[in-house]
N, C-alpha and C positions, 0 to 999 in steps of 0.2 A: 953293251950299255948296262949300266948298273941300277937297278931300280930302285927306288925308293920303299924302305921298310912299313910294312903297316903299322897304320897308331896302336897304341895301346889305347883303347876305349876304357872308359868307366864301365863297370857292370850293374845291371840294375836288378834288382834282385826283390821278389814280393817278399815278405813275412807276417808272417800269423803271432796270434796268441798260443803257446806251447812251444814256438821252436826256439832252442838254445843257439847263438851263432857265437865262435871265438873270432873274432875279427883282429887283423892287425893294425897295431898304431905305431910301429916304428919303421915301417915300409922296409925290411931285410926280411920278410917272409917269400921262400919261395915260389909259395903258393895263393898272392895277393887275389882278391881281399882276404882269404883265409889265412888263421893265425896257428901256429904247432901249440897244443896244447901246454909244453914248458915255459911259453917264453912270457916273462912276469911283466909285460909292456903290453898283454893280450887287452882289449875289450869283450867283456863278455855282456851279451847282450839277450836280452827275455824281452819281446815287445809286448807292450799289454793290447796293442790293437794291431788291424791287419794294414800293414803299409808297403809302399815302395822305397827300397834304400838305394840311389846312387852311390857307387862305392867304388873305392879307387883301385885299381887294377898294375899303373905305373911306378906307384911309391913316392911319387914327388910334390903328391897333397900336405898342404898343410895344415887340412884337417883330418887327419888319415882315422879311419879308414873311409870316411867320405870324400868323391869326389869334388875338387874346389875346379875343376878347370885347368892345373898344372901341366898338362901334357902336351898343351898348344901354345904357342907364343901372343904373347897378351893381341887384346884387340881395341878399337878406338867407343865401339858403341855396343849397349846391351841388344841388340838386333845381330853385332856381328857373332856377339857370345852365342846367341841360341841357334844363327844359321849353324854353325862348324858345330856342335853337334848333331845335327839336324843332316849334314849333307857325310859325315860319317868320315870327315878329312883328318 
């Protein structure tokens, strides 16, 4: 029997004040959310305060490098959006 592949999850990632992140906006990075320092489509990002970034991991954001939710098949209500990250499906 053939099992079913894990998702690809969003990552969530804390940052501070002082750290540099190259993040990718054109999802052919193969090391999503991180970007190779050449590629001229990069985000380069300095946060001036300390937060949490949802960031996409799949590449099929179309907020990239934020996750929009792309990696699951749409849903009917904002309760089903927050269960399916919540239960890790």
């Amino acid at each position: 029997m053939l099992s079913k592949p894990a998702p690809c999850l969003p990552e969530v990632r804390q940052v501070k004040p002082g750290d540099t992140l190259q993040l990718c906006r054109c999802g052919r990075s193969p090391q999503l959310p991180d970007c190779v320092s050449a590629c001229p489509d990069r985000l380069d990002l300095r946060p001036e305060r300390e937060r949490f970034l949802l960031l996409c991991r799949c590449g099929l954001s179309q907020r990239l490098p934020y996750c929009d939710g792309s990696h699951h098949p749409p849903v009917s209500s904002l309760k089903n959006r927050w269960w399916r990250f919540w239960r890790g499906v």
